[in-house]
C-alpha positions as a printed Julia matrix, in Angstrom:
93×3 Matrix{Float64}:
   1.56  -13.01  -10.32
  -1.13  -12.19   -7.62
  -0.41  -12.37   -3.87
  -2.36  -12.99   -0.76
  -2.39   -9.89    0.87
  -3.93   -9.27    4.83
  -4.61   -6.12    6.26
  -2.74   -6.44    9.69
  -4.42   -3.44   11.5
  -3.0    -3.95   14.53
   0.57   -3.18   12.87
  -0.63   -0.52   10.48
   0.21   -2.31    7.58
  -0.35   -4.78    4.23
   1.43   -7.68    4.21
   2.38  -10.47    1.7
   3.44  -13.58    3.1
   6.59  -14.88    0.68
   8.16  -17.86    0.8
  11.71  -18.43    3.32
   9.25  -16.4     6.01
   9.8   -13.49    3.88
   7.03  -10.51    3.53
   6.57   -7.46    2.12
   4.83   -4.86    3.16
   3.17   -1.19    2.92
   2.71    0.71    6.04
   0.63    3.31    7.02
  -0.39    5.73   10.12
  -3.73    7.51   10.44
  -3.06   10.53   11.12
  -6.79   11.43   11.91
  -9.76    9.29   11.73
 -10.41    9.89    7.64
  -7.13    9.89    6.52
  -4.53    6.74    5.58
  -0.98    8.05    5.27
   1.09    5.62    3.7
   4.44    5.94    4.54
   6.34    3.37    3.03
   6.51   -0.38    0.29
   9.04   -2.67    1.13
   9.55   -5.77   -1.39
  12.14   -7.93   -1.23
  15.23   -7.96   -3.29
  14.21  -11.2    -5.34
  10.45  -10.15   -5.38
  11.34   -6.54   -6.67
   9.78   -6.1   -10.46
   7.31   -8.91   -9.98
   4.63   -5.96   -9.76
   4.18   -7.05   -6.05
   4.5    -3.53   -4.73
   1.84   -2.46   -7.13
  -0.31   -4.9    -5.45
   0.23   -3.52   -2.17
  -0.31   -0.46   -3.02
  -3.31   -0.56   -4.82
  -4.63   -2.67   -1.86
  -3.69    0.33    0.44
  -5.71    2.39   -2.75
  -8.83    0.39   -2.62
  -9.02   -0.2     1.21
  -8.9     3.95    1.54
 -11.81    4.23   -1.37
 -13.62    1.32    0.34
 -13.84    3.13    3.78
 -13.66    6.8     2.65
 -10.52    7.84    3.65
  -8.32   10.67    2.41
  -4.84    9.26    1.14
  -1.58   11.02    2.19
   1.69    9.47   -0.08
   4.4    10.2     2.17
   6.01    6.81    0.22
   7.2     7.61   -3.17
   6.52    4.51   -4.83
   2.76    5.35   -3.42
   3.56    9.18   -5.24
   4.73    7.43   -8.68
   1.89    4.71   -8.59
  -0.9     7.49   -7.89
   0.8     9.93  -10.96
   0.93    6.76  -13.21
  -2.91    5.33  -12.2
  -4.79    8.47  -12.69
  -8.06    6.71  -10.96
  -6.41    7.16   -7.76
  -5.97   10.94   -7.77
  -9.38   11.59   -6.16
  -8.22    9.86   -3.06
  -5.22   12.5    -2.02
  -5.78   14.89    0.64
């Protein structure tokens, strides 16, 4: 299942938009100007296994790679995606 995900920069985050008003989310700070460190994936209890935090992470991934930032993964969903999706490696600080 793929979800519409928006980069809220104002609110250092990704969001989903879910049904009921419901999102989910990954946040992030920027610690310095080169560096994204996400901090945490919330899902939903009745979107949880869908694979929708995967998505939001790898959104977080890809916007990092896309603008050249370093990757902190204070989040450890973010720490088990990155050991599991070996592509993403290059990106930690």
């Amino acid at each position: 299942m793929k979800y519409e995900i928006i980069h809220e920069e104002k609110y250092q985050q990704f969001t989903a938009r879910l049904e009921q008003e419901e999102e989910a989310e990954i946040a992030y700070a920027k610690p310095q100007d080169d560096v994204l460190d996400l901090t945490h994936t919330f899902v939903p209890d009745a979107y949880r296994g869908t694979g929708l935090a995967q998505e939001l992470i790898e959104t977080a991934l890809d916007y990092a790679r896309r603008h050249n930032l370093k990757v902190v993964a204070t989040c450890v969903a973010v720490q088990k995606h990155i050991t599991q999706n070996p592509k993403y490696k290059d990106l930690l600080r």
